[in-house]
Wavefront OBJ file of the C-alpha trace (Angstrom):
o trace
v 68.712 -44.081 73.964
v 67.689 -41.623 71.225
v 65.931 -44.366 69.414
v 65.911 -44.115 65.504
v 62.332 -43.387 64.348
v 60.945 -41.993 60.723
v 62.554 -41.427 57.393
v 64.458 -38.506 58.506
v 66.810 -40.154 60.809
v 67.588 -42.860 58.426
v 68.782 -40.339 56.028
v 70.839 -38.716 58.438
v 72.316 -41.825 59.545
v 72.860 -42.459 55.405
v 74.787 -38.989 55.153
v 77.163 -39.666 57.343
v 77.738 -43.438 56.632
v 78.284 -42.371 53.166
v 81.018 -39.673 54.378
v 82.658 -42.621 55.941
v 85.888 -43.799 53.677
v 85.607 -46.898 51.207
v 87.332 -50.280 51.585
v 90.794 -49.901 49.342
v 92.711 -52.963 48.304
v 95.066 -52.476 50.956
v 92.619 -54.117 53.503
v 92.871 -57.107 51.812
v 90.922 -59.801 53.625
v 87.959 -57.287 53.656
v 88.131 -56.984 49.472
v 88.563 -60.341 48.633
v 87.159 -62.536 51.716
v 83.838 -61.695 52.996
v 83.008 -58.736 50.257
v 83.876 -61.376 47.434
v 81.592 -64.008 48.975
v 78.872 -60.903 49.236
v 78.958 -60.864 45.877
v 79.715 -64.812 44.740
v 76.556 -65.131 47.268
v 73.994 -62.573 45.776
v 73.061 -65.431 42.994
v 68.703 -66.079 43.429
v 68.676 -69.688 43.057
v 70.705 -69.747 46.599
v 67.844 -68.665 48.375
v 64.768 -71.133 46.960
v 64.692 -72.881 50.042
v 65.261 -69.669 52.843
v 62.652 -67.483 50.569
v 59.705 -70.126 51.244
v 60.367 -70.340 54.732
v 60.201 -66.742 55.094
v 57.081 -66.633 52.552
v 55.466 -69.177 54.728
v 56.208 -67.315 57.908
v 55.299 -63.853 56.600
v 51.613 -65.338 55.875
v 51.246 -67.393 58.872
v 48.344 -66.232 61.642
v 49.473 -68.355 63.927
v 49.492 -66.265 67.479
v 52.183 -67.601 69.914
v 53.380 -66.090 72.898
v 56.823 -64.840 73.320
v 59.239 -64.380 76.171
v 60.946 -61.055 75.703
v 63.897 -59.930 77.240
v 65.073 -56.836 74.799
v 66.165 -53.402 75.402
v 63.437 -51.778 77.978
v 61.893 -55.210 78.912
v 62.274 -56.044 82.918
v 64.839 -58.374 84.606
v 62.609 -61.215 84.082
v 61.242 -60.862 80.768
v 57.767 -59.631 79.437
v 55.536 -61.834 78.081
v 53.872 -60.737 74.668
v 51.382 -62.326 72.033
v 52.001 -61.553 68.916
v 51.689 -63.149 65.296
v 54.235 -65.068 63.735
v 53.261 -63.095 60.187
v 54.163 -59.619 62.084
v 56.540 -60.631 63.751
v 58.694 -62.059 61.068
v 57.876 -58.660 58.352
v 59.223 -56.797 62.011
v 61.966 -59.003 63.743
v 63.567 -61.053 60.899
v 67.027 -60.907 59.036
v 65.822 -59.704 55.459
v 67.677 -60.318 52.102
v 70.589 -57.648 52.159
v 71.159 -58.581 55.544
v 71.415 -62.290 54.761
v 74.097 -61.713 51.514
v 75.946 -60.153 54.178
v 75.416 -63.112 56.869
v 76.235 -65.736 53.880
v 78.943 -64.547 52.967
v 80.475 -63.508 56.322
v 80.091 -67.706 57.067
v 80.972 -68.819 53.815
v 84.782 -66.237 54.037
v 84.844 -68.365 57.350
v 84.029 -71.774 55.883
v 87.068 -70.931 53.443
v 89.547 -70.465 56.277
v 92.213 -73.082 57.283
v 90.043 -74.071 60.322
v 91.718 -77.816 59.405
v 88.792 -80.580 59.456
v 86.700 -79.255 62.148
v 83.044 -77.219 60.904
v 82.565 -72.991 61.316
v 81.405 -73.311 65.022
v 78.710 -70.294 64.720
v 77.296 -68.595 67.939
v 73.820 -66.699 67.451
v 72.488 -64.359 70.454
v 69.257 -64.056 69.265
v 67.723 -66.415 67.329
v 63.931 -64.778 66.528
v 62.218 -67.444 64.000
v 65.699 -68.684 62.640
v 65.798 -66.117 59.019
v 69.604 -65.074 60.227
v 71.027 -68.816 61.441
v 69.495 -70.674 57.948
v 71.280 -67.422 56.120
v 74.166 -68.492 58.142
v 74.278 -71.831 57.939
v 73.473 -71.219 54.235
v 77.210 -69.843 53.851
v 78.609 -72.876 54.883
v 76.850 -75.386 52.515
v 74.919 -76.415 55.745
v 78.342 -77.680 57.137
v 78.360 -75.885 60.601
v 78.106 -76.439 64.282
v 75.346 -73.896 65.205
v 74.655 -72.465 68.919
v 71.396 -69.935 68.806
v 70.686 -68.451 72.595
v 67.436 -67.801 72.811
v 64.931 -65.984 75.680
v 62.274 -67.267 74.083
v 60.939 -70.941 74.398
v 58.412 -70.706 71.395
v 60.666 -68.982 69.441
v 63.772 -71.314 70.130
v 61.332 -74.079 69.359
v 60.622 -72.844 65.745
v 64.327 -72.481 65.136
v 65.278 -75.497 66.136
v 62.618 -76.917 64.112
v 63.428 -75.089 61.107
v 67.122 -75.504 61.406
v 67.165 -79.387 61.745
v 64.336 -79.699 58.606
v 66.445 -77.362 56.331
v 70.148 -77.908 57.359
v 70.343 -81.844 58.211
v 73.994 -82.281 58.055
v 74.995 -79.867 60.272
v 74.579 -79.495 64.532
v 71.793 -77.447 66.092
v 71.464 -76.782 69.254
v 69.621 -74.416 71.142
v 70.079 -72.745 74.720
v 66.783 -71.187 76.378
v 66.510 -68.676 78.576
v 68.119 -64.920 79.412
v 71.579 -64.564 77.991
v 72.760 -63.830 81.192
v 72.343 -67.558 82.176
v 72.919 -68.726 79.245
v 75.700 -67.174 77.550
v 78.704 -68.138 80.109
v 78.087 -71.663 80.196
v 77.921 -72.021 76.159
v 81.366 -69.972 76.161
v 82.937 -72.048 78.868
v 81.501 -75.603 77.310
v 82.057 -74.839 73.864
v 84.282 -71.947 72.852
v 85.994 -71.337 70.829
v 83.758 -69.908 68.229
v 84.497 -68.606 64.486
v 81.507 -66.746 63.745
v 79.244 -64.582 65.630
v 75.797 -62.944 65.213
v 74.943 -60.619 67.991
v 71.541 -59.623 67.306
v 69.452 -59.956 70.864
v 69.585 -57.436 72.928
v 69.375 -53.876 71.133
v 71.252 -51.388 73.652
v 74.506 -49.866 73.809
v 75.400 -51.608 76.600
v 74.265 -55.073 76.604
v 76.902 -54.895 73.372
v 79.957 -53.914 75.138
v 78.702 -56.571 78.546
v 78.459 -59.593 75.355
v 81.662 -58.404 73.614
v 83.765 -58.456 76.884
v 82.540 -62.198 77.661
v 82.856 -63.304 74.110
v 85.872 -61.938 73.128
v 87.841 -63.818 74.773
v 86.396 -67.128 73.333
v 86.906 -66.295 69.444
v 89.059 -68.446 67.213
v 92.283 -66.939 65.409
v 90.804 -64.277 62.833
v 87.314 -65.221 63.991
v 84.162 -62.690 62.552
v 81.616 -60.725 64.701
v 78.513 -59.372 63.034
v 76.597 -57.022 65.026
v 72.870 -56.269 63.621
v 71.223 -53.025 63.962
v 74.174 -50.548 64.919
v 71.821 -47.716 64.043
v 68.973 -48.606 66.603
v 69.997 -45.894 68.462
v 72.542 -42.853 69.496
v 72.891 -45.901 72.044
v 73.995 -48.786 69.874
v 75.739 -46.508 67.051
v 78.741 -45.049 70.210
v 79.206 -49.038 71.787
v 79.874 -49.801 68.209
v 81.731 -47.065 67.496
v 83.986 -48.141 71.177
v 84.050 -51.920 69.881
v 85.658 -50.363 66.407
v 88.237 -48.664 68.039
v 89.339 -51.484 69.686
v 93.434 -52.612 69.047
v 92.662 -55.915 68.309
v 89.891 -56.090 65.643
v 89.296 -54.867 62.410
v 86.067 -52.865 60.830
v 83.636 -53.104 58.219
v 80.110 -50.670 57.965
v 77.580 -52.135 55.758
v 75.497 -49.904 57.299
v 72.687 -52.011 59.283
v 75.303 -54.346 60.779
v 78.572 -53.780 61.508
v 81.143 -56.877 61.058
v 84.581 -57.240 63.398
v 87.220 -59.309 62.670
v 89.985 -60.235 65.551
v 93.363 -59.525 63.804
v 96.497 -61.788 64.400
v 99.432 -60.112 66.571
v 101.452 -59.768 63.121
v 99.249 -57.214 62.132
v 96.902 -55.448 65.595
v 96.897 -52.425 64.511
v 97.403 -52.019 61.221
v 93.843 -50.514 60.920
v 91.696 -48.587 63.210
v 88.028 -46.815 62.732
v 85.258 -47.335 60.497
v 85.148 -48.348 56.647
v 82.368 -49.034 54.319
v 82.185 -51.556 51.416
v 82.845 -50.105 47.707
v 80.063 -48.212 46.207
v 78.531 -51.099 44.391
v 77.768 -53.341 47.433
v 75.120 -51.495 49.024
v 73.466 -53.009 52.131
l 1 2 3 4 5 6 7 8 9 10 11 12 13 14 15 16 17 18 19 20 21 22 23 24 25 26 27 28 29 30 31 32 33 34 35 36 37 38 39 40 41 42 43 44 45 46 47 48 49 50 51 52 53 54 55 56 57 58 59 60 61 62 63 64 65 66 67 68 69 70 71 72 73 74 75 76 77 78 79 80 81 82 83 84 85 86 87 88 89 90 91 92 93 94 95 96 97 98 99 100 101 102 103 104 105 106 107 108 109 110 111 112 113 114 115 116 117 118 119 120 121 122 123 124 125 126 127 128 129 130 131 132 133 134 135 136 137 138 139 140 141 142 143 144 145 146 147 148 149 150 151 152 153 154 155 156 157 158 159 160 161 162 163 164 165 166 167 168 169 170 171 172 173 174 175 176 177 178 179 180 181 182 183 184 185 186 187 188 189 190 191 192 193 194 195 196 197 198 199 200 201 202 203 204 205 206 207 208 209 210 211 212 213 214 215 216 217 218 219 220 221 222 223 224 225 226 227 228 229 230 231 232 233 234 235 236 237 238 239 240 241 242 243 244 245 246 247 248 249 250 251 252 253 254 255 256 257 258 259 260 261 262 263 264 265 266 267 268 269 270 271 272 273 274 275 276 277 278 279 280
């Protein structure tokens, strides 16, 4: 999969994202939705609660075992010890990753979605750092649906969701995505946010997009983490942005996609980066 490893390939990977063109005002729901929330959403005192979770989590020695079912693990999952501390310094979303998960709920917590809450769909859920960033975006005002391989894991998310975020709905689906994902889609589509960030290869992204695409909400967003695990997962995001019907923003470590109306398919194809002062 030409995995990235070392320094050196994350600077390569930084010289050509930064060869990649700028947002301009003409892509206007990029500019003032989701990278104006980036920004209105960078403020410390939004984090308090998210940044002692993680604190806690980053010095717990708690060993639990975890049911894996990533990129290179078999069919029916691979069963691994590990501690909660490394894991979460390893596996977690960290703070530039959450402005951008904030803000990408909070552009769709802004939306004319009428009375109903952002319905948010997580593939992935980990110890729950990305779906409290998320669910931070939305004041907490969300119905959240984390797939998860892992029962101990899924267990500490739902735990942590349901302390933190009490007004909103958690629920949580165990097991591989393959059984998993279909049913959510059929029972509760459609969604209006997004997180794909369980199954790093090339493509296990394209299989996901082609089932969940067609159960996204009118101008609904897609964030995809880790684009630049690999040669692997940079080309099936580079095939998603090419698609007709969505839109394309690069922060670099995630990549977000945004379904366009019929007024305007088209309008924009390929790969753009936020302005120099956003940063991932």
């Amino acid at each position: 999969m030409g995995k990235t490893k070392g320094w050196s390939d994350w600077l390569s990977w930084g010289r050509k994202w930064a060869s990649q063109p700028r947002v301009s005002d003409s892509i206007d729901h990029w500019r003032s939705g989701v990278i104006g929330h980036r920004k209105a959403h960078s403020a410390w005192g939004l984090w308090q609660d998210w940044r002692k979770d993680e604190s806690a989590l980053l010095q717990s020695s708690e060993e639990i075992e975890v049911l894996d079912f990533g990129a290179d693990c078999p069919k029916e999952g691979r069963m691994l010890k590990v501690q909660v501390g490394h894991l979460a310094q390893r596996a977690s979303s960290d703070l530039r990753k959450g402005y951008w998960l904030s803000a990408s709920a909070a552009e769709r917590s802004r939306a004319d979605l009428g009375q109903k809450r952002v319905k948010i769909l997580e593939l992935g859920t980990c110890l729950g750092s990305g779906a409290a960033q998320l669910l931070q975006g939305c004041d907490g005002q969300a119905q959240y649906f984390g797939l998860e391989g892992s029962p101990a894991l899924a267990g500490k998310t739902e735990a942590r969701l349901k302390r933190q975020f009490q007004h909103s709905e958690i629920s949580l689906r165990v097991g591989p995505f393959s059984e998993t994902l279909g049913p959510v889609l059929d029972e509760v589509g459609p969604f209006d946010l997004v997180f794909l960030d369980g199954h790093h290869s090339g493509r296990a992204l394209l299989s996901q997009w082609k089932s969940i695409h067609p159960h996204l909400a009118k101008e609904a967003l897609v964030v995809v983490d880790d684009i630049r695990w690999s040669q692997d997962m940079f080309a099936a995001w580079n095939a998603l942005a090419k698609d007709g019907g969505v839109e394309t923003l690069d922060v670099f470590r995630m990549g977000l996609l945004k379904t366009t109306t019929s007024e305007i398919k088209g309008t924009h194809s390929g790969l753009v980066r936020p302005p120099r002062h956003l940063w991932s």
